[in-house]
N, C-alpha and C positions, 0 to 999 in steps of 0.2 A: 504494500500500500504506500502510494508515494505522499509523504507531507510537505506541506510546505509554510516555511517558518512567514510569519507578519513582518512587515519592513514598518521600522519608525524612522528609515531614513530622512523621509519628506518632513516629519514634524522636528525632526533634531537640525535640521537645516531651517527650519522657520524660527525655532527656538534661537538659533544662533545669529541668525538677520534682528531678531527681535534685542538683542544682549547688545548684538552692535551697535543699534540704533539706540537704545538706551547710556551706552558710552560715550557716544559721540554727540548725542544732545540731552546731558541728564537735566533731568525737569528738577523743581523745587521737593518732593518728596523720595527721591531717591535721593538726592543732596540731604535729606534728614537724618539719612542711615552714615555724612560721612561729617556729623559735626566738627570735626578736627580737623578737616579740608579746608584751605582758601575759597573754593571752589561754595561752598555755603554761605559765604556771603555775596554771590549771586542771588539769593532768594529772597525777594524782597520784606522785609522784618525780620529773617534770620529765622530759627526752627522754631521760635514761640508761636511764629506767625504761622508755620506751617501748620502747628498742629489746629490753630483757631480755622484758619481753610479747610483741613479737614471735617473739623467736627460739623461746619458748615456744609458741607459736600453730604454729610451724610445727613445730617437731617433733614437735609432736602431731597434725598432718596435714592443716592445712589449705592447698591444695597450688595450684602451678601451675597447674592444669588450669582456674581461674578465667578464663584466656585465653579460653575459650569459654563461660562465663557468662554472661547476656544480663545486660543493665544494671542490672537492679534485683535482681536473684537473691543471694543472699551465698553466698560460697564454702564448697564442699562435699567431704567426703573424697574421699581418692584412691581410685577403684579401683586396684586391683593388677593386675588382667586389662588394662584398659585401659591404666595407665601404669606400668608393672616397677620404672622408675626411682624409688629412695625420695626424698621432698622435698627440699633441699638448703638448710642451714640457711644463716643469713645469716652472713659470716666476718667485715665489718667494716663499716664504713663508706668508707673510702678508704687509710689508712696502717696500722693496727692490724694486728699479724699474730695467724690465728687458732689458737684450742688446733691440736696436735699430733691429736689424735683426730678435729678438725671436718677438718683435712684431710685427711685419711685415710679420711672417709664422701666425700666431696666425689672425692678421684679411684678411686673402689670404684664409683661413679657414671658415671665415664667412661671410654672405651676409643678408642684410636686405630690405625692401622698404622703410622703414621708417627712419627719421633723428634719428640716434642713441644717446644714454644717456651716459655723460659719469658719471661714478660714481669711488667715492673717495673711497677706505677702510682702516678706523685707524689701524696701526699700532698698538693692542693692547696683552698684555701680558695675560697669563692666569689666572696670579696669582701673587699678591707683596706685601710687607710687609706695612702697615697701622697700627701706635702704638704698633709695637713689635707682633703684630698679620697678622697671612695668612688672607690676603682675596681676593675671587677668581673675576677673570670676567665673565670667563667661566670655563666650568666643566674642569675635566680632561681627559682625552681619554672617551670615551664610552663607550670604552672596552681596555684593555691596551694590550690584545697578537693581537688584531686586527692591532692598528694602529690609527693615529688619521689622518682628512682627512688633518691637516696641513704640516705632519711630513711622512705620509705613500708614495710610490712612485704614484704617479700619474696613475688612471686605472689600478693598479695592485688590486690581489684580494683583499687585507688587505684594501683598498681604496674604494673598489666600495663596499665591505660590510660593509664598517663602515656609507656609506653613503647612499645607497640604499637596505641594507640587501641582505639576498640570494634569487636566484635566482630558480625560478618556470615554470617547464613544466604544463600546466592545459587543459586538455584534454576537446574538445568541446565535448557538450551533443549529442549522439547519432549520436556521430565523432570522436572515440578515436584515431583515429590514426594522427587526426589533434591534434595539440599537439602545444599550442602557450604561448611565454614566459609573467611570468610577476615579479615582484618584491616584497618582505616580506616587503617592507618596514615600519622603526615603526613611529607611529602616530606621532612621539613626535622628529625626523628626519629636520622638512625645517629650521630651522636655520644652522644647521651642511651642509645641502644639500645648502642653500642660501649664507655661507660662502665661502665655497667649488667655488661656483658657478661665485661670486664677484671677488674672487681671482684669478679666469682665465676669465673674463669677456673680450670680445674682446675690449670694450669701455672703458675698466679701465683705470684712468688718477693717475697721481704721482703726477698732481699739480692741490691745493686744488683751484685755482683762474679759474679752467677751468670745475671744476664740475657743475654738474647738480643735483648732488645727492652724500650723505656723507652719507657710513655706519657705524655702529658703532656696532661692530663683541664682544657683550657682550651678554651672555644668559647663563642660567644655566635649565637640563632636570632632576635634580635631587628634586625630593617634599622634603625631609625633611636638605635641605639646612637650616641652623640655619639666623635669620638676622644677628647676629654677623656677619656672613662670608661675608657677601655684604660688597663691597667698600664703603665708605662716597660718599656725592653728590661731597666735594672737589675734593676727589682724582679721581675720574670718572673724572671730568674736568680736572683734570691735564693729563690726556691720551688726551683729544679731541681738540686740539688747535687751532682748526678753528671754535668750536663753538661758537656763540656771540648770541646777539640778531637778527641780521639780516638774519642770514643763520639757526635761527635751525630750522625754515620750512622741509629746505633741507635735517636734518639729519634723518634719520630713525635708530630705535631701535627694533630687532625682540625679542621676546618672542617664545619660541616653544609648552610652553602650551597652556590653552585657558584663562591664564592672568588674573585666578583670585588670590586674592593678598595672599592668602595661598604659592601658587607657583611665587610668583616672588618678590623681593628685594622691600622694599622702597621708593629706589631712581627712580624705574623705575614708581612705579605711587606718581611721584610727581605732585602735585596740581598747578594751579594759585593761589592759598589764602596762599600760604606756607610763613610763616615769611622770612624764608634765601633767599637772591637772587640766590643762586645754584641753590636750589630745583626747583624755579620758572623759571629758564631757562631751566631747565632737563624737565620741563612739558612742554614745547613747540616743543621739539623734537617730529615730529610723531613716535608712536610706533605701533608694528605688532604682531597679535596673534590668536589662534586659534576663540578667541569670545571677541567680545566687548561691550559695553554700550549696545547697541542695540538689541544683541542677546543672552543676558542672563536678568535674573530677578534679578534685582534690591533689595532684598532681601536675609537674611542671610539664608544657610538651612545647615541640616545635613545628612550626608555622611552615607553609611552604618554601621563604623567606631562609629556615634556618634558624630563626630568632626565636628566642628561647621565651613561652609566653605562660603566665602566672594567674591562674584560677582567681575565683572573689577570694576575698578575706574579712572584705569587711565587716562588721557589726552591724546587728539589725538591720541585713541587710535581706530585702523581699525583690521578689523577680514580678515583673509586671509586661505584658505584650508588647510585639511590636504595633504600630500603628496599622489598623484595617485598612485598604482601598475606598473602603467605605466611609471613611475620617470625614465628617462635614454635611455628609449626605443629609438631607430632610429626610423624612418619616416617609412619605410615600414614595421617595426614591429610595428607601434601604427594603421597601414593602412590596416593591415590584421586584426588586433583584431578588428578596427571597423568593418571589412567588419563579420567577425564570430559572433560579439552579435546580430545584423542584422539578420545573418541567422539562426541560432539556435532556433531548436525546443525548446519550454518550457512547459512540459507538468502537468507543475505546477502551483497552482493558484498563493502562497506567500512562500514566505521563509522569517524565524527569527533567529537570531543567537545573543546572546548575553551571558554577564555572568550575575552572580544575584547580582551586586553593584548599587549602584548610592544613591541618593538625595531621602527623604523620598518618593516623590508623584512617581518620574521613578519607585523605586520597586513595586507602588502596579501597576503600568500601562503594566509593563514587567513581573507580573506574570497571570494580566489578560491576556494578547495576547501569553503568551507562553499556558494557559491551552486551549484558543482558537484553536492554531495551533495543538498544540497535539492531540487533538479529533477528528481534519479534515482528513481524508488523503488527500486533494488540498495543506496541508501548511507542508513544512519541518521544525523541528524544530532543531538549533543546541546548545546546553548549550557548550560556550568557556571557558576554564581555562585561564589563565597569563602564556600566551607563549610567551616570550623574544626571542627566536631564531625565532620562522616561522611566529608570530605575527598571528597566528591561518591563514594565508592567504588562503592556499591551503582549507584547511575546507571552509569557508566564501565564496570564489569564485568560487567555486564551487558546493555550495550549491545556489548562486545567478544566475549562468547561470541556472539552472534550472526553474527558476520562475519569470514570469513576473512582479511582484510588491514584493516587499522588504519593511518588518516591521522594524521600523525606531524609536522606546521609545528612550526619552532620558536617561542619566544616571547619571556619576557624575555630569554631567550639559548638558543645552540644545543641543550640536551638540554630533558627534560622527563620528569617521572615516570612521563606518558604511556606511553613507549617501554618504560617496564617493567613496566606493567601489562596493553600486551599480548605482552607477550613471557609473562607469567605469565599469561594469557586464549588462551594458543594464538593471538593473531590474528596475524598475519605486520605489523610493521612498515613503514610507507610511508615515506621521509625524505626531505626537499627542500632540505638544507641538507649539504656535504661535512664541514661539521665533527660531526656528528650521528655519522658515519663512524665518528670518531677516539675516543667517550667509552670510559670504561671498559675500555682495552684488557685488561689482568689478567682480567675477567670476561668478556668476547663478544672472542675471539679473531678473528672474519670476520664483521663484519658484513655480507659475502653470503651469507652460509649461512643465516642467519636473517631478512632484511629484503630490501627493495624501494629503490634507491635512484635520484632526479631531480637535475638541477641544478637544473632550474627544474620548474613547475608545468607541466603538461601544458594542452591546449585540453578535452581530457576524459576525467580522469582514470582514473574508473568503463572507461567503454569499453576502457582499457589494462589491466588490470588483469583485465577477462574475458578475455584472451586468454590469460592465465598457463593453461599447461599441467596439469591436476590432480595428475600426477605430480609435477607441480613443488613444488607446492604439500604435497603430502604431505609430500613430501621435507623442504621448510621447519618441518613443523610437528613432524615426528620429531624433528629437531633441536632444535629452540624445546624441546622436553617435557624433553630428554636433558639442559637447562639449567637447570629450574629451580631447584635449588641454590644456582645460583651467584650470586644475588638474596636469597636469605634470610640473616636474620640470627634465628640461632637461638636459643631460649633462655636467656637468661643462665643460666648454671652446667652446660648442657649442650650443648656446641659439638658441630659437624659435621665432619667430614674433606670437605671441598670445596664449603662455605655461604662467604658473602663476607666474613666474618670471618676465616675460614682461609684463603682465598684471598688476602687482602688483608697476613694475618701472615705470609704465604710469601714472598710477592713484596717488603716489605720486608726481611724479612731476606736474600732473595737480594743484595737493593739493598745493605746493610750489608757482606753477606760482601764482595762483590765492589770494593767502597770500600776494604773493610781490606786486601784483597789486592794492591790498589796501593799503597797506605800500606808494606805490607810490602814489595815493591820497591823504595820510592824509600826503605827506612830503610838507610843506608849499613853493609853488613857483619853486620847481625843478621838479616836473615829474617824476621822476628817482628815486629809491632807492637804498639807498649805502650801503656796502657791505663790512664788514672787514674779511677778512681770511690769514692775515699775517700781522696785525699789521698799514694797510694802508688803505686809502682809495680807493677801487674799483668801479667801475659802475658794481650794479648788473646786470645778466643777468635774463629778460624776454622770456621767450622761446616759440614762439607761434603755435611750428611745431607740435603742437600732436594733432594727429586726430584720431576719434575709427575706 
């Protein structure tokens, strides 16, 4: 059976006319993302100005819905049929609290069933001087003719691609004329989208005495960041002024890789055994990442590279998904794509798509199952390059709605975006690795109910894999649909009751309550645990309203 792979040559070449054109004449809001440039004082009032045009631009309706604008199109009003929701003005940049009226449009905007969280976000710089030396908190723009999601105008394109990439027509199988959107988004994305997200949170509180949860808006998606460039544990504390002993339950620290200590600072995996008392409060912070203790091997291995690379170590450290395709989607656009993987013929047994990197044991496992595939005609095979702009999406999901079960090797380490892109493609997950098992527990509660799982590779694959039952099979994919939720990251400004944002803010603060409840135990004779976040003493809060 002869395949044939998707060309995103045409769109990587519009993408690139569009990048140049953005270089060569940047407007007043990409100039916001490079305050430090001569080039900014081009704009006339300078960035304060900027953001007041912004906020203008949107309340006059130029709307979110730009997420499905194709690349070159400029953002267009909202229908009201199509999106009910009114646009949702920008409230600050990071610290600023907004008019009393902005919040007030903003939660008229949102509805939940559930007792809502409120959550803090530090006020934190991107970058300050530390002994005569830069060092960062966070990166710099992602991209600098895009926009960064702090600085860019809210829902405008330069915003919704810095934070969900662009935007994809994917044609159902032996449906082309059904034609449904989804998102390039890159693996390495939910912190910037979780910022993004915190910063228009309908629940967001200005005072720290009334939080439920403290973010702490530090992470860098660059690998060969030097340690030099990390802040000290001091100076990190001197941004967070409400952390202490008693609240760092509460604060959460994301990571956007999968957090192992090649790719992240220090201070982020600091220890309980650390001499300094900094370090040893920065390690009680909970931290978020793509894989943790649990879901990687505990063991040094090497890279394709040669490069010798080091497991999490961190403290309190929980694994949370990579970002869905589906990141941003409205409700009837994630409620058609469910109802399509559903119905879609697949008249494929598997499909593989990867590239030829990873950890010594992934390469020899991902050249066994690629020469498997290739000798079947039941399995597609797709070899991916290091595509930055489409994040190889269109390839990948569209090779997955074709095939019922999706080959799953790990690579530079046990997960991969892979695994959730067909879990959002209906294809049933294949896994060959037991830490693969362990990611994400908060979001995929049984990874038998949705996947396939080996110790080792099979002699032939394919051939195991036609024996599954069709019942079986249904049954998996019922499941898989009844999930996809729990993979998206929705909206900034307008969050989900059960998207991985809310999933991930529940299960923190369970993680919190239930720390302080011990706290309250072992506090001799008062019941209560006390609670400094401005220098006083508080009565903490115990929160008993969260239910799954």
């Amino acid at each position: 059976m002869e395949q044939h792979r998707p060309r995103t040559m045409f769109i990587e070449v519009l993408l690139l006319a569009w990048s140049t054109i953005a270089i060569t004449v940047p407007d007043c809001y990409t100039l916001a993302s490079l305050a430090s440039s001569p080039l900014s004082s081009t704009c006339k009032g300078g960035i304060a100005d900027v953001e007041t045009q912004g906020l203008e631009l949107i309340q006059k309706g130029s709307a979110w819905h730009t997420t499905r604008a194709s690349l070159l199109q400029q953002p267009v009003s909202v229908d009201p049929k199509q999106h009910p929701r009114a646009p949702l003005p920008k409230l600050s940049l990071l610290g600023q609290a907004p008019e009393k009226s902005q919040v007030d449009q903003v939660l008229a905007n949102y509805s939940s069933t559930r007792q809502p969280l409120r959550v803090y976000v530090y006020d934190v710089p991107r970058a300050a001087e530390e002994n005569n030396h830069i060092v960062y908190f966070r990166d710099s723009c992602y991209n600098p003719y895009r926009g960064c999601e702090e600085t860019a105008i809210p829902y405008s394109l330069n915003y919704m691609v810095n934070l969900f990439g662009l935007s994809f027509k994917i044609p159902q199988p032996g449906n082309r004329s059904n034609r449904l959107h989804v998102q390039a988004v890159s693996q390495y994305a939910t912190s910037r989208i979780m910022t993004a997200s915190l910063m228009r949170y309908p629940h967001r509180t200005y005072d720290p005495k009334e939080a439920d949860l403290f973010y702490i808006p530090m992470f860098t998606e660059n690998f060969t960041r030097w340690q030099s460039d990390c802040p000290s544990a001091a100076k990190i504390l001197s941004e967070l002024p409400y952390l202490n002993e008693s609240t760092a339950a509460r604060h959460f620290w994301p990571a956007p890789t999968v957090g192992w200590t090649n790719d992240t600072c220090e201070e982020w995996n600091a220890q309980y055994k650390d001499p300094t008392p900094s370090m040893r409060l920065l390690a009680k912070v909970q931290k978020l990442a793509l894989e943790d203790k649990e879901s990687a091997p505990q063991i040094l291995g090497r890279d394709w590279n040669g490069d010798l690379r080091q497991p999490p170590v961190a403290e309190n450290l929980h694994s949370i998904p990579y970002p869905s395709i589906l990141s941003s989607l409205n409700d009837s656009e994630v409620e058609a794509w469910r109802n399509m993987i559903l119905q879609t013929h697949r008249p494929l047994v598997a499909t593989a798509a990867w590239g030829f990197h990873g950890l010594d044991s992934a390469m020899s496992d991902r050249d066994t199952l690629r020469q498997q595939c290739q000798s079947n005609p039941e399995c597609l095979f797709e070899e991916l390059d290091m595509d930055f702009f489409t994040e190889n999406t269109n390839t990948v999901v569209s090779a997955m709605l074709q095939a019922k079960f999706c080959l799953e090797p790990a690579g530079d380490s046990p997960s991969r975006k892979g695994m959730i892109d067909a879990l959002t493609s209906g294809c049933i997950p294949v896994l060959f690795n037991i830490y693969q098992t362990k990611c994400w527990p908060w979001h995929v509660q049984d990874w038998s109910e949705v996947s396939l799982q080996f110790d080792n590779v099979p002699p032939d694959i394919i051939s195991v894999l036609e024996q599954i039952p069709e019942a079986e099979i249904q049954r998996m994919q019922q499941k898989i649909a009844s999930m996809l939720e729990n993979f998206i990251f929705s909206m900034p400004g307008y969050p989900r009751d059960g998207d991985a944002l809310d999933i991930t803010l529940r299960h923190l603060q369970k993680i919190a309550v239930t720390q302080e409840k011990i706290t309250q135990q072992t506090e001799a004779g008062t019941g209560i645990a006390k609670t400094t976040v401005d220098g006083k003493q508080n009565i903490g809060k115990v929160n008993d309203h969260l239910t799954d």
